[in-house]
CHARMM internal coordinates of N, CA and C (Angstrom, degrees):
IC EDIT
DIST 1 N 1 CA 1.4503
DIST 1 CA 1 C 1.5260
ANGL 1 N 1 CA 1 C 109.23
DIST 1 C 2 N 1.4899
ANGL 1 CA 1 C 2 N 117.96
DIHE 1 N 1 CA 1 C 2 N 141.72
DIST 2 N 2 CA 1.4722
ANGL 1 C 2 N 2 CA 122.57
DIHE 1 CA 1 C 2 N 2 CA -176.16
DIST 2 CA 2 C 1.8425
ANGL 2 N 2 CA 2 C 91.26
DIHE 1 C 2 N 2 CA 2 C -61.40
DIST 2 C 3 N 1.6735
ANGL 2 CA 2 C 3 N 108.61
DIHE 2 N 2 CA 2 C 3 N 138.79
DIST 3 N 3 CA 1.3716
ANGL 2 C 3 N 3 CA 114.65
DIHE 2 CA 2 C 3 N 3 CA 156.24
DIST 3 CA 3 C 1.8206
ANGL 3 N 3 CA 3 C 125.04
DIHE 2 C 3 N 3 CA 3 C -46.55
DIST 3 C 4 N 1.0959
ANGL 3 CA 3 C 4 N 105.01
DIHE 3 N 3 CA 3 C 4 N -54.61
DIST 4 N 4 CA 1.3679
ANGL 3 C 4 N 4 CA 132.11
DIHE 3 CA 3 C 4 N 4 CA 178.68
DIST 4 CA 4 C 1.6833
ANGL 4 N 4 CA 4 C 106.91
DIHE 3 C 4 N 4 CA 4 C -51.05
DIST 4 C 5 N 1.2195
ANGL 4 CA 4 C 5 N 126.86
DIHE 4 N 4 CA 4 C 5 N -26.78
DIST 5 N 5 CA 1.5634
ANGL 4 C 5 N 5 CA 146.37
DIHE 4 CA 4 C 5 N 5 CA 169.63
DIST 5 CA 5 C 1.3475
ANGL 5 N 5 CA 5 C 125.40
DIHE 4 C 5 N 5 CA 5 C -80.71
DIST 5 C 6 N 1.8498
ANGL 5 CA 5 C 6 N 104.71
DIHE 5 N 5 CA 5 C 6 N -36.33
DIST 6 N 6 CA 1.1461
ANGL 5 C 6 N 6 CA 109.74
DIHE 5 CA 5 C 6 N 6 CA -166.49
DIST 6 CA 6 C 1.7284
ANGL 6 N 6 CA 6 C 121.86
DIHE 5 C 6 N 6 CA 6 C -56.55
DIST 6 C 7 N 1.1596
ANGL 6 CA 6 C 7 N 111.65
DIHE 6 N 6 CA 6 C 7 N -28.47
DIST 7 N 7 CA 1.6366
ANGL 6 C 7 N 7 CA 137.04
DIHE 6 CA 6 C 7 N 7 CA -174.77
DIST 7 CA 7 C 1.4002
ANGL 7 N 7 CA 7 C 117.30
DIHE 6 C 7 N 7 CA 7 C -142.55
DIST 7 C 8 N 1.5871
ANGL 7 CA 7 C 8 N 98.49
DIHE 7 N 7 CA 7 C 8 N 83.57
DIST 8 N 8 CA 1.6462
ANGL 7 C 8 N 8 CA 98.96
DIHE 7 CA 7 C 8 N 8 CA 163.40
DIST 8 CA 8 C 1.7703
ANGL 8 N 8 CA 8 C 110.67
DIHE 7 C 8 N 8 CA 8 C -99.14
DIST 8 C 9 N 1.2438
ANGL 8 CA 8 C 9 N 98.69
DIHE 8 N 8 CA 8 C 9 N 141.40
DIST 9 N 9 CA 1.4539
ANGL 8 C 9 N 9 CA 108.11
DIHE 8 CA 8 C 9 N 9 CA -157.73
DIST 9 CA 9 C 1.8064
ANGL 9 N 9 CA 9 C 110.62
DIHE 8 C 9 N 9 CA 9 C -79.36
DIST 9 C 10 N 0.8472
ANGL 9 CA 9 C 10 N 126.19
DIHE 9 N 9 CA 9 C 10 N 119.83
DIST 10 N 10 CA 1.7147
ANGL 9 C 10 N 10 CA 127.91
DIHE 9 CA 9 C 10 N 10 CA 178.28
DIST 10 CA 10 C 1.6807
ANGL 10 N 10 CA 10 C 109.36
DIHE 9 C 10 N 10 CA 10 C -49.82
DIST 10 C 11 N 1.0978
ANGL 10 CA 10 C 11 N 96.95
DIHE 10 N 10 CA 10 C 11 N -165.15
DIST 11 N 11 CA 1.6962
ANGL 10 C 11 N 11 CA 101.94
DIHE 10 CA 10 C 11 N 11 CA -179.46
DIST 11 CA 11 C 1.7674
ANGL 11 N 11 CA 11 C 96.21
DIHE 10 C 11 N 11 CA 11 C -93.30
DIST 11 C 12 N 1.1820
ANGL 11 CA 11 C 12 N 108.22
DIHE 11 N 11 CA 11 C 12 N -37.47
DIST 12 N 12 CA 1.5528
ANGL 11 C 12 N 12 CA 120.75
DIHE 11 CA 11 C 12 N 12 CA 178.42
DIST 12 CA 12 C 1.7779
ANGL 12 N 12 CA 12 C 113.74
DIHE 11 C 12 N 12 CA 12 C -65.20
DIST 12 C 13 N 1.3552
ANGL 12 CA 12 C 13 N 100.31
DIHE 12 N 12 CA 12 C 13 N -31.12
DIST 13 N 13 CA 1.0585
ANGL 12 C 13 N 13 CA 76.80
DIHE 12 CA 12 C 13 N 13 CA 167.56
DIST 13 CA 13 C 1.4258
ANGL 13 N 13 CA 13 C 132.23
DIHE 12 C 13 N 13 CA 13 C -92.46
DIST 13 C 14 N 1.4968
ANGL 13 CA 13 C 14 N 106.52
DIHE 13 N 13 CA 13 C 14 N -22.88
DIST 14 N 14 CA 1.5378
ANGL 13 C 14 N 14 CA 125.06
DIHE 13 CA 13 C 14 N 14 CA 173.10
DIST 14 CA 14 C 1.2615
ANGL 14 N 14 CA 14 C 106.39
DIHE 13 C 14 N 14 CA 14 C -51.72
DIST 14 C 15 N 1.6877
ANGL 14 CA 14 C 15 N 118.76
DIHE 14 N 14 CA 14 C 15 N -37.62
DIST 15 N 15 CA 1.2085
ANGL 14 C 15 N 15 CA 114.45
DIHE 14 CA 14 C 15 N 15 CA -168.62
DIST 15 CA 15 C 2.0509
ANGL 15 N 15 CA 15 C 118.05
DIHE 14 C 15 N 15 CA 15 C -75.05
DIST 15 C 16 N 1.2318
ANGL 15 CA 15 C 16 N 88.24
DIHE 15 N 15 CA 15 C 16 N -40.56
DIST 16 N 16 CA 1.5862
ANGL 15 C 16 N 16 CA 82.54
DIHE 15 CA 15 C 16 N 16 CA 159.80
DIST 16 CA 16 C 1.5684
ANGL 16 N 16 CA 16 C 133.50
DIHE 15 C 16 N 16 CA 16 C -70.00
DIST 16 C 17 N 1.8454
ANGL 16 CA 16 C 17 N 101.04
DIHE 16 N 16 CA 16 C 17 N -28.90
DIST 17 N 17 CA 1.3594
ANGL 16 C 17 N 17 CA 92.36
DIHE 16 CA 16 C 17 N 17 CA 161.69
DIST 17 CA 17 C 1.2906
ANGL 17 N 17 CA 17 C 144.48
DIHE 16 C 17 N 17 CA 17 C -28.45
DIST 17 C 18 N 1.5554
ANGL 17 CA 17 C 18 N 99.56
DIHE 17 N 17 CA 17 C 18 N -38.38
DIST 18 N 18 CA 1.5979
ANGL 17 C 18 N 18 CA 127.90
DIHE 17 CA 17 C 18 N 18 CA -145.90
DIST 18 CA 18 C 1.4658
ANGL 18 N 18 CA 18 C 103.62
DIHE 17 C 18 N 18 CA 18 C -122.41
DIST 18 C 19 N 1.1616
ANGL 18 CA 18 C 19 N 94.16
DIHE 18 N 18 CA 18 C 19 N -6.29
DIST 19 N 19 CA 1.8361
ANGL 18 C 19 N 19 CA 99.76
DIHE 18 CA 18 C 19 N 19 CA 177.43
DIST 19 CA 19 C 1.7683
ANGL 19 N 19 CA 19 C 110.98
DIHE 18 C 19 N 19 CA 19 C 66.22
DIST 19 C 20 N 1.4985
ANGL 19 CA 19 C 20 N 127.89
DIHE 19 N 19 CA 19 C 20 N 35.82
DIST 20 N 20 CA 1.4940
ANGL 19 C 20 N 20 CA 125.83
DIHE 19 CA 19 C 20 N 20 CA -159.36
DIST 20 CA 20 C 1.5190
ANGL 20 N 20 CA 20 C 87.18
DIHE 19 C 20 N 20 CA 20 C -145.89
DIST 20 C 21 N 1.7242
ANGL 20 CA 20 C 21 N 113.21
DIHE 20 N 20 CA 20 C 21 N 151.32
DIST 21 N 21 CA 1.6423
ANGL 20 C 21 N 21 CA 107.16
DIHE 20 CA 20 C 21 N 21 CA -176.66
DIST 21 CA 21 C 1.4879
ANGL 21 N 21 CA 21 C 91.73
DIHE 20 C 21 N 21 CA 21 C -79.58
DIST 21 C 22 N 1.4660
ANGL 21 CA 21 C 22 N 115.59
DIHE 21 N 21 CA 21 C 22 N -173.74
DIST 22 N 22 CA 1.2048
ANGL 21 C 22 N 22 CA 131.64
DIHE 21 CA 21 C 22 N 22 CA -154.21
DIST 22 CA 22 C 1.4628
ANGL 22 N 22 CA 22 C 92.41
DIHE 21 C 22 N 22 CA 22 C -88.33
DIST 22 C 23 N 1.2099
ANGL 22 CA 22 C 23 N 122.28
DIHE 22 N 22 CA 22 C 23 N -53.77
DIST 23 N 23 CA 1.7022
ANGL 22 C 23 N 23 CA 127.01
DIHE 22 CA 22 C 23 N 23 CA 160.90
DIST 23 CA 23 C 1.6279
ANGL 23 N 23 CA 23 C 111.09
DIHE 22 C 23 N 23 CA 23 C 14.29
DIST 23 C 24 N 1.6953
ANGL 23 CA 23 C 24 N 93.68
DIHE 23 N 23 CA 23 C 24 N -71.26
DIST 24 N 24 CA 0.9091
ANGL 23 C 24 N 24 CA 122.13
DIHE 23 CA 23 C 24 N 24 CA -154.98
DIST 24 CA 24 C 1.4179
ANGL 24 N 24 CA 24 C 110.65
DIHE 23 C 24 N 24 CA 24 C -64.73
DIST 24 C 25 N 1.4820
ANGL 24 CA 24 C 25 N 120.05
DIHE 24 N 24 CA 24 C 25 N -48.84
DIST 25 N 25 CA 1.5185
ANGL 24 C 25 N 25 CA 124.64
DIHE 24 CA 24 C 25 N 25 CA 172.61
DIST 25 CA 25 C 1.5967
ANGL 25 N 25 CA 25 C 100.62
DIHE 24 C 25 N 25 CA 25 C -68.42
DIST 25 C 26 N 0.9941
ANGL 25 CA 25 C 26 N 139.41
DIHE 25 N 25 CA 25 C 26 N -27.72
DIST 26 N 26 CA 1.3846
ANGL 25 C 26 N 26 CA 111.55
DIHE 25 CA 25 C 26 N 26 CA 156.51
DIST 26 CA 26 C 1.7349
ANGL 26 N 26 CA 26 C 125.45
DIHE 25 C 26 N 26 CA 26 C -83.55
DIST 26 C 27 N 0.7434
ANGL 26 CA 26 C 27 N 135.59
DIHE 26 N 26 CA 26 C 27 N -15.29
DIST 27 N 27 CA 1.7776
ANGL 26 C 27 N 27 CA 133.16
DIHE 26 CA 26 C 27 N 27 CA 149.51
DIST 27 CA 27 C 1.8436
ANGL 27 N 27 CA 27 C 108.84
DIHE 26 C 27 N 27 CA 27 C -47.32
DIST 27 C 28 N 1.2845
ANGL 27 CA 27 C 28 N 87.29
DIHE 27 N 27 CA 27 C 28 N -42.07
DIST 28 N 28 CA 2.0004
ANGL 27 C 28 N 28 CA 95.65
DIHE 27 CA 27 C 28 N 28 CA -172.40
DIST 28 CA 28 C 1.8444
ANGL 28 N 28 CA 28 C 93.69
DIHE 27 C 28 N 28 CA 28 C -71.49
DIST 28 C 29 N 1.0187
ANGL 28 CA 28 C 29 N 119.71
DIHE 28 N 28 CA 28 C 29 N -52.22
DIST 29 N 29 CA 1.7033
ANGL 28 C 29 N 29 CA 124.34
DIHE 28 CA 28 C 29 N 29 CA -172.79
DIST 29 CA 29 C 1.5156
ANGL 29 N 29 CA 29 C 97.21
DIHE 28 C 29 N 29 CA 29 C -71.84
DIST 29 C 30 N 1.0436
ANGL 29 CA 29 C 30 N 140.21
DIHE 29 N 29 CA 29 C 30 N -7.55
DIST 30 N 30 CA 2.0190
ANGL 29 C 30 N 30 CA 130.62
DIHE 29 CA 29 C 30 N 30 CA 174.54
DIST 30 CA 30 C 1.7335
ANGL 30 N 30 CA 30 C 80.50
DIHE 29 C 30 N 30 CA 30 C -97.65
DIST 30 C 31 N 1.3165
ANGL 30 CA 30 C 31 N 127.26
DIHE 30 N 30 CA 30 C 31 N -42.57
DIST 31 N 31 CA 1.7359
ANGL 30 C 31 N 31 CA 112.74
DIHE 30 CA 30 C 31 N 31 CA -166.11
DIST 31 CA 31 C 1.5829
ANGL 31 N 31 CA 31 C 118.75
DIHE 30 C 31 N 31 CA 31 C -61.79
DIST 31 C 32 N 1.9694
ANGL 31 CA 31 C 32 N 96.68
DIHE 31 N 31 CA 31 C 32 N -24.06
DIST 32 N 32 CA 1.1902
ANGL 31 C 32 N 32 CA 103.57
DIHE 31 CA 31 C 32 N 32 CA -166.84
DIST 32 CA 32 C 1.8942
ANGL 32 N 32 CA 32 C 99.55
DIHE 31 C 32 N 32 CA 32 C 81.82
DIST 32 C 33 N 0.8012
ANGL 32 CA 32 C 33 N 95.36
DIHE 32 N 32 CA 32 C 33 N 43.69
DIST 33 N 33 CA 2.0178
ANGL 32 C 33 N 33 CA 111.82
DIHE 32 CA 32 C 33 N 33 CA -179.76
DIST 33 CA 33 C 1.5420
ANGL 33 N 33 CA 33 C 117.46
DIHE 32 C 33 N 33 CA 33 C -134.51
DIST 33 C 34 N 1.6151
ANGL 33 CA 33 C 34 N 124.68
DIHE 33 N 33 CA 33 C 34 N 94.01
DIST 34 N 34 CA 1.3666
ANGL 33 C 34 N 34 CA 127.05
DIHE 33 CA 33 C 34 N 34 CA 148.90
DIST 34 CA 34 C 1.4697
ANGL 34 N 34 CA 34 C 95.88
DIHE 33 C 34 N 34 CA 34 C 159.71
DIST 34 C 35 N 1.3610
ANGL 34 CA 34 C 35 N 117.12
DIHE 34 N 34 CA 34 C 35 N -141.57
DIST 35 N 35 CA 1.2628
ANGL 34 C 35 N 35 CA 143.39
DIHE 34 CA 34 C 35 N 35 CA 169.01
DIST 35 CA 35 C 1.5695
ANGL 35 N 35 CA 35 C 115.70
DIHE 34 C 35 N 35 CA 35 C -45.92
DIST 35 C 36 N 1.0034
ANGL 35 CA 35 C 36 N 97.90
DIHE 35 N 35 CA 35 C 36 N 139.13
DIST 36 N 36 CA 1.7811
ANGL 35 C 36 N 36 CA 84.72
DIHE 35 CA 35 C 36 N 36 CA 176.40
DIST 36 CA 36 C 1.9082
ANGL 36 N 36 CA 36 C 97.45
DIHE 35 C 36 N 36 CA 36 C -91.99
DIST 36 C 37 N 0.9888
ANGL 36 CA 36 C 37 N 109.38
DIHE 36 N 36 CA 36 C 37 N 161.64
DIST 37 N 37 CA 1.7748
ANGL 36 C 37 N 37 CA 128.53
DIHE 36 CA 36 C 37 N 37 CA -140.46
DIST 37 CA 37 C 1.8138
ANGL 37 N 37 CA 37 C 89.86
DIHE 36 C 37 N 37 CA 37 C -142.13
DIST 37 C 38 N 1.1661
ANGL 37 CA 37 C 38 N 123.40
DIHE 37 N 37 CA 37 C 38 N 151.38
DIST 38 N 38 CA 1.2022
ANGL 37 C 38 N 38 CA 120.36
DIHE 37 CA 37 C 38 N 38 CA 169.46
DIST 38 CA 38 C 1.8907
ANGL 38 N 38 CA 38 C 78.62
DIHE 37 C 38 N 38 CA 38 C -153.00
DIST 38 C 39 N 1.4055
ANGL 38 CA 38 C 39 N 77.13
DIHE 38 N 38 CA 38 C 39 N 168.58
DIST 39 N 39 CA 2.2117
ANGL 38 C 39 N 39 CA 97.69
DIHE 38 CA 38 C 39 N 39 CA -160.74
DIST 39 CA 39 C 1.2960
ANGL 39 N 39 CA 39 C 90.95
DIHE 38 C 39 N 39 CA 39 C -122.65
DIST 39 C 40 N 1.3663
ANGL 39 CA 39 C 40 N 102.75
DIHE 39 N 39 CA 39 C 40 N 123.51
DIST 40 N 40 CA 1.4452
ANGL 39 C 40 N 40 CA 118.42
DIHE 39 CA 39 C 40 N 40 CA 172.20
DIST 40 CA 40 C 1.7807
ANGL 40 N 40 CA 40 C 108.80
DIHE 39 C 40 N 40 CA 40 C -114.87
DIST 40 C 41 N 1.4851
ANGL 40 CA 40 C 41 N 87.87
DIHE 40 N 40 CA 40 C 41 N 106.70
DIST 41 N 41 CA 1.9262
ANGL 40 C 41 N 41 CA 90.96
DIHE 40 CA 40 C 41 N 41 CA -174.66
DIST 41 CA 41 C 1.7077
ANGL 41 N 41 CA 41 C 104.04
DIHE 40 C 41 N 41 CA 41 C 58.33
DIST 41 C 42 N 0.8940
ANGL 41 CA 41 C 42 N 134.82
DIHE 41 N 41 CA 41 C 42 N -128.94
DIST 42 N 42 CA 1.7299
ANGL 41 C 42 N 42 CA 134.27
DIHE 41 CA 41 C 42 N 42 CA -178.68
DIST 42 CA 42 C 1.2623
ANGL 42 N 42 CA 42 C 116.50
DIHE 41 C 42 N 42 CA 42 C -106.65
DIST 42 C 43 N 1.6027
ANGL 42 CA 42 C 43 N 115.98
DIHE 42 N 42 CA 42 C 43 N 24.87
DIST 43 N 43 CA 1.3747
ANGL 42 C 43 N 43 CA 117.51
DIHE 42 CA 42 C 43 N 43 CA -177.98
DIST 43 CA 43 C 2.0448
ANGL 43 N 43 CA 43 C 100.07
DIHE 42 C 43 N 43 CA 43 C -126.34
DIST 43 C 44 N 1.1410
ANGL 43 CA 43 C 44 N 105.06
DIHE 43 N 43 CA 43 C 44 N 148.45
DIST 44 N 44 CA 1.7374
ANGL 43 C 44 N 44 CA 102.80
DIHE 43 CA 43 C 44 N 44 CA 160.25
DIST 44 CA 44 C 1.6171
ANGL 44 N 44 CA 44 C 113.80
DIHE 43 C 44 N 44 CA 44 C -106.28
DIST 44 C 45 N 1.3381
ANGL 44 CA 44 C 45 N 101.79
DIHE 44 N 44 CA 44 C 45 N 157.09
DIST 45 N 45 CA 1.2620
ANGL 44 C 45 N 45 CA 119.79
DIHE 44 CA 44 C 45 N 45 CA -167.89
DIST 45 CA 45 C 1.6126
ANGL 45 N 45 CA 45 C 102.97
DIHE 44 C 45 N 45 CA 45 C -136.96
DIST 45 C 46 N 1.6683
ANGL 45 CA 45 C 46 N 114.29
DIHE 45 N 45 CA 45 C 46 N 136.19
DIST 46 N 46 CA 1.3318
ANGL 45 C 46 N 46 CA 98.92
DIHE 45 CA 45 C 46 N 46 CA 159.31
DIST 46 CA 46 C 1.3417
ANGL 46 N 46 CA 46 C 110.86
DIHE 45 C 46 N 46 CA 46 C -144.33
DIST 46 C 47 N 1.5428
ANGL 46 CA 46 C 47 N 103.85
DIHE 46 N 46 CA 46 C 47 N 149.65
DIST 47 N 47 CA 1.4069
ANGL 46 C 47 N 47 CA 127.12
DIHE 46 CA 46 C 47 N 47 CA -171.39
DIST 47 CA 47 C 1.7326
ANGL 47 N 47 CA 47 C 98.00
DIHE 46 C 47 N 47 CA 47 C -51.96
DIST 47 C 48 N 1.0352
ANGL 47 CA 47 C 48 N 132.41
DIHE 47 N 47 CA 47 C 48 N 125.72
DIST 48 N 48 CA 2.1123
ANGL 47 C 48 N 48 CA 139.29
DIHE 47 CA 47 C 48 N 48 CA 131.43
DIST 48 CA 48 C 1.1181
ANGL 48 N 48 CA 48 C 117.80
DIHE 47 C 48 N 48 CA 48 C -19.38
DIST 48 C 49 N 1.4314
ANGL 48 CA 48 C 49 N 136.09
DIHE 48 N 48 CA 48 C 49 N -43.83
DIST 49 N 49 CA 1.1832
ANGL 48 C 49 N 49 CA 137.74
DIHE 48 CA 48 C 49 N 49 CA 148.92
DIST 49 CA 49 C 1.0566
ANGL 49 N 49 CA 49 C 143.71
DIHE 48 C 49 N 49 CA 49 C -58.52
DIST 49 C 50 N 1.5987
ANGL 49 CA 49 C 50 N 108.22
DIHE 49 N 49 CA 49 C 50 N -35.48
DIST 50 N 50 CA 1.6247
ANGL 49 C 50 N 50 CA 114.87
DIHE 49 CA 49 C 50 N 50 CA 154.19
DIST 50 CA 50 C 1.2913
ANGL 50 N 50 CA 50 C 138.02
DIHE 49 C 50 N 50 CA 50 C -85.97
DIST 50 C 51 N 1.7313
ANGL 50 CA 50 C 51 N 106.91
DIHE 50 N 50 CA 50 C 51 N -4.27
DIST 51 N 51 CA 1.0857
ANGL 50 C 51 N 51 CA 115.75
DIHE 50 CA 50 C 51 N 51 CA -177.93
DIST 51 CA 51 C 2.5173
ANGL 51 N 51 CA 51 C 93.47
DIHE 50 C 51 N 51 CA 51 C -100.70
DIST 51 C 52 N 1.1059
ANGL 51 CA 51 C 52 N 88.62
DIHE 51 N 51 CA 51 C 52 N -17.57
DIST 52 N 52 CA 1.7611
ANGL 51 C 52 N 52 CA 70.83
DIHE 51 CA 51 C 52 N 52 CA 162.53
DIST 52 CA 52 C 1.4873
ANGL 52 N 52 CA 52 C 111.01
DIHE 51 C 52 N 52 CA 52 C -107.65
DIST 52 C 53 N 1.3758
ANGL 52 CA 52 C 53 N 130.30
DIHE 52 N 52 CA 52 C 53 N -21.27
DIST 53 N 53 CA 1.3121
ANGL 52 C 53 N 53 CA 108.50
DIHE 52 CA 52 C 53 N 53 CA 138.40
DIST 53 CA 53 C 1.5121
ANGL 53 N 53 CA 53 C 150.27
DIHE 52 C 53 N 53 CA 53 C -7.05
DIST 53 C 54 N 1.3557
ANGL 53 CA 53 C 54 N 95.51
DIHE 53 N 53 CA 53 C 54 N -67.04
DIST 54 N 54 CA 1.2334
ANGL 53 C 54 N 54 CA 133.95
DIHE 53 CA 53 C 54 N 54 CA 157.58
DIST 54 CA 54 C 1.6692
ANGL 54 N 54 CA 54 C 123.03
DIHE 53 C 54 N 54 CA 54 C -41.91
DIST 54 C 55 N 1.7713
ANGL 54 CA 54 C 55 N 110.01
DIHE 54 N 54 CA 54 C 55 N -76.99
DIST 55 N 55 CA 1.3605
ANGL 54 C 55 N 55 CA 110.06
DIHE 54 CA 54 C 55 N 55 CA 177.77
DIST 55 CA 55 C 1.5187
ANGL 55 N 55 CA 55 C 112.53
DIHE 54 C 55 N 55 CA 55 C -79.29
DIST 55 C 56 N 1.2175
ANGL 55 CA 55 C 56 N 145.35
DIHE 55 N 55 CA 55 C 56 N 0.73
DIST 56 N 56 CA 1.3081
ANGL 55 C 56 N 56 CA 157.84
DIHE 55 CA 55 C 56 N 56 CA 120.04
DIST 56 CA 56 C 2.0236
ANGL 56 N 56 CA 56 C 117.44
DIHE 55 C 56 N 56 CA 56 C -2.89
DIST 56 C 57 N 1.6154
ANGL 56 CA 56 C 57 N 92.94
DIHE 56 N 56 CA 56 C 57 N -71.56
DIST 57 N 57 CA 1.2173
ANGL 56 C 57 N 57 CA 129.62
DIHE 56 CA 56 C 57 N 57 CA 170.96
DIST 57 CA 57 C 1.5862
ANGL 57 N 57 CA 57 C 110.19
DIHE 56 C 57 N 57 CA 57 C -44.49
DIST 57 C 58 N 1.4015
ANGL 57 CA 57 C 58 N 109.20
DIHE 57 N 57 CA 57 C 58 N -47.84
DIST 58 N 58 CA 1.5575
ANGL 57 C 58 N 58 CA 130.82
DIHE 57 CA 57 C 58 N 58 CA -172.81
DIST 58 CA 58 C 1.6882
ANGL 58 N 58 CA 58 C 111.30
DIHE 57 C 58 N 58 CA 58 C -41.51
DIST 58 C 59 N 1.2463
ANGL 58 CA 58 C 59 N 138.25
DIHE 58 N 58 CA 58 C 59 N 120.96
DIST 59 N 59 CA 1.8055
ANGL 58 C 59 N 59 CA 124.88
DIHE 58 CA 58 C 59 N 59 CA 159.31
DIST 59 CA 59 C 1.4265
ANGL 59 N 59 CA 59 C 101.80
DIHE 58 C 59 N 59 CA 59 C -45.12
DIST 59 C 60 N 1.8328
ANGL 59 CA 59 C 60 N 82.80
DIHE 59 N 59 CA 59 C 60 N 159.25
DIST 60 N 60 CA 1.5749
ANGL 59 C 60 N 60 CA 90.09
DIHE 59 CA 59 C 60 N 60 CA 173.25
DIST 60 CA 60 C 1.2692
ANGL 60 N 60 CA 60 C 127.21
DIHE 59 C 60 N 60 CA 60 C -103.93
DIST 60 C 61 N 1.7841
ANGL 60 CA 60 C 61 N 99.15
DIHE 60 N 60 CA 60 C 61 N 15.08
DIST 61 N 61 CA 1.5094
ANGL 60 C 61 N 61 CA 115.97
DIHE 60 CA 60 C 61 N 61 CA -151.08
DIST 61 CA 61 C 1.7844
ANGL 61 N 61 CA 61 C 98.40
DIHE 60 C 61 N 61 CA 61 C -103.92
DIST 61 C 62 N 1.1104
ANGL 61 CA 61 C 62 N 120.51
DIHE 61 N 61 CA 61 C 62 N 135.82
DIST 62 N 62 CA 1.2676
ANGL 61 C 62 N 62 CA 142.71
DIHE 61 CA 61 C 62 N 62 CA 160.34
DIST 62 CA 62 C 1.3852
ANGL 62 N 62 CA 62 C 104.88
DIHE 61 C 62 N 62 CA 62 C -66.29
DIST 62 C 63 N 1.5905
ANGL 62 CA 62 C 63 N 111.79
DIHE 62 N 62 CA 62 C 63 N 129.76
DIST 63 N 63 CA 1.7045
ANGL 62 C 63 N 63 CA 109.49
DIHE 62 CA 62 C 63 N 63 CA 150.96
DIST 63 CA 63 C 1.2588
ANGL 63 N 63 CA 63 C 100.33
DIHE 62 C 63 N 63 CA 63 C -85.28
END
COOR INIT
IC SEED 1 N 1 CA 1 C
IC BUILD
């Protein structure tokens, strides 16, 4: 099995990643806001790589 396949991360898990309820990564995915997410059958999944991609991308600045 491709490594890169072996563990695509749920919304649950993203959501603890990030320390935010799961709610929340879906409010951010209707804004078009976070990780990019791909849908597997009626569920999303996201790549580890795109999700630090992602917070990488992020400022480091506090309002």
């Amino acid at each position: 099995m491709n490594p890169r396949l072996a563990k695509l991360w749920t919304v649950q898990d993203l959501a603890e990643f990030l320390g935010v309820p799961p709610k929340t990564i879906y409010a951010w995915r209707s804004q078009g806001y976070g990780p990019k997410g791909k849908k597997v059958g009626r569920y999303v999944r996201f790549d580890p790589a795109d999700v630090e991609a992602w917070f990488d991308g992020l400022s480091d600045e506090v309002a």
